[in-house]
Steps between C-alpha positions, in 0.01 A plus 500: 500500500858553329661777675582834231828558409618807667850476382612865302658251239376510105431122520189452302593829306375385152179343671355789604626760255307195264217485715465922487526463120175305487314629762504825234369235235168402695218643339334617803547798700349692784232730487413765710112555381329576842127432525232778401510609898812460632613439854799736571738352720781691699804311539796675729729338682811556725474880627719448791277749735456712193092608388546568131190654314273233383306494235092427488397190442278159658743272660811664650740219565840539724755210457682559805839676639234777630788561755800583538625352794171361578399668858185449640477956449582413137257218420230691699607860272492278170152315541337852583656605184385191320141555688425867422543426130155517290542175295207295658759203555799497645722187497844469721720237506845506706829559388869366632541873648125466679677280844222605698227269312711169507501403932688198406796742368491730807486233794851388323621868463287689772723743458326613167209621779717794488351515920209528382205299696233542252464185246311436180183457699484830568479644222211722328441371147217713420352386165828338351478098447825373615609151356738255621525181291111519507209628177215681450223520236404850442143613335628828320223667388555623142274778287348309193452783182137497387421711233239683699475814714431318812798406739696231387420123627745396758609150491780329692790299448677263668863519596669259697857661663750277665783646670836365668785696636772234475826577311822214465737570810743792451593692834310518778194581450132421548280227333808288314505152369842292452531552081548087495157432672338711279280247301320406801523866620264597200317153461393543842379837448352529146434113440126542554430817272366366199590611112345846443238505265291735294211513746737582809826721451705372775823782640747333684699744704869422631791720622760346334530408101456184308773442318623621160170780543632868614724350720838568371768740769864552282538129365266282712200421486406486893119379399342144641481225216280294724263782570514578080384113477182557678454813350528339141286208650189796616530728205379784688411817342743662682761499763652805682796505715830718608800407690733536199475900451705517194311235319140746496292456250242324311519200257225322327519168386262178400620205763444218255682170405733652327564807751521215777767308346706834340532618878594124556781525283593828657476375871729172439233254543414449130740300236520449140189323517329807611663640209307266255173543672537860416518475188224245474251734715605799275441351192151347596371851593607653195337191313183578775478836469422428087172323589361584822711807592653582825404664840692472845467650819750786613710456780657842600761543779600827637773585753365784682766572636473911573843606678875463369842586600685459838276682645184388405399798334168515298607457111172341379159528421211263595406215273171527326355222357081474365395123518 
């Protein structure tokens, strides 16, 4: 795969100002219509040994950084945290900060043990699914309305959750990929996770950024565009990470042809040509939205990203989003 241009020069200025200008044009835009019965999902990320209040909700999802220095005392103090919560699941992923999950990391740099003899396998995870480049399928039960006095029906519905700590290398830190391998990195990884679809919301949970979504510190944009191309490839109905703390936030967007070759354009991989196909893919959903009308799926990233400031100080709230 052609390798982004990470250059801080404006070449290819007037190709993506152009390719902003008509991504305003397309006629379709993201909705955030959840379904009669909601699931709420709980998206925090980074609190650096900090337990910030968390809201209720179904699914609480961590997306790693639960540490600070990643000791096997902090891990241990975080997933109790993460454990005594009342959200009936309870997803962790780890985090650059989180050395004590990545063995590979601490038999080159045992002296991130901190002394300590204690490893991974010790620890008590209590109810909280921890995932490492691995999925799940979750049956979340969910109250139907009936128009009766009798206790509402219960029905389930399934959510599959994959979750990877791996961030491009920056430092020294746990669970890091070389930023030029990172097509196979994320090939390797999310390669066999097929398109989401109406019948199966699919959450793919990483702790770094794709790029161009929430992942923006002063001028650069630190996210992945190799991890964004299998993200636009899934479609997921949503995707929650950290790492950046000044990027927090949500954004909601429809990943479709014409998303997928704006962010193209933006990343350095997509010419003129991309340009043209634009405008073709624009004006064919205005001219199909006439006749048949149009619907997408909503793709909604959030960087849930709680602390800020040199001292990793709590500054924001947890990300609530109903799917």
């Amino acid at each position: 795969m052609q390798q982004p241009i990470a250059s801080i020069k404006t070449r290819g200025y007037r190709r993506r100002r152009l390719a902003e200008a008509i991504l305003a044009r397309h006629s379709i835009k993201p909705t955030t219509t959840s379904q009669p019965s909601p699931i709420r999902v709980i998206c925090v990320s980074d609190t650096h040994n900090k337990q910030p209040v968390l809201p209720p909700g179904d699914i609480l999802i961590h997306a790693g950084d639960l540490t600070e220095n990643g000791s096997f005392d902090e891990v241990q103090a975080g997933i109790s945290w993460l454990s005594s919560q009342p959200h009936q699941f309870k997803i962790l992923i780890a985090g650059n900060h989180d050395v004590l999950l990545d063995e590979a990391f601490l038999q080159k740099y045992p002296e991130r043990r901190y002394g300590q003899l204690k490893t991974k396998e010790d620890l008590d995870w209590g109810n909280v699914i921890y995932l490492e480049d691995a999925a799940i399928t979750l049956d979340v039960p969910v109250p139907q309305s009936t128009t009766s006095t009798s206790s509402p029906a219960v029905e389930t519905r399934q959510i599959t959750i994959f979750g990877s700590p791996w961030t491009p290398q920056y430092g020294i830190s746990a669970f890091q990929y070389r930023p030029d391998t990172g097509s196979d990195h994320w090939s390797e990884r999310l390669g066999n996770l097929p398109e989401a679809t109406a019948a199966l919301d699919t959450i793919i949970v990483t702790h770094g950024p794709p790029k161009l979504y929430l992942d923006r510190r002063d001028i650069h944009q630190a996210g992945c565009p190799y991890l964004l191309a299998e993200i636009a490839r899934i479609r997921p109905r949503l995707h929650v990470f950290g790492h950046i703390h000044a990027a927090y936030g949500r954004e909601d967007v429809v990943l479709d042809a014409v998303r997928q070759a704006h962010d193209d354009v933006q990343i350095g991989w997509g010419g003129w040509d991309a340009i043209a196909w634009m405008v073709v893919l624009v004006l064919w959903a205005k001219v199909k939205g006439v006749f048949v009308g149009l619907q997408e799926r909503t793709s909604t990233f959030v960087n849930a990203s709680v602390v800020g400031g040199r001292d990793n100080e709590l500054r924001n709230e947890p990300v609530v989003v109903e799917i």
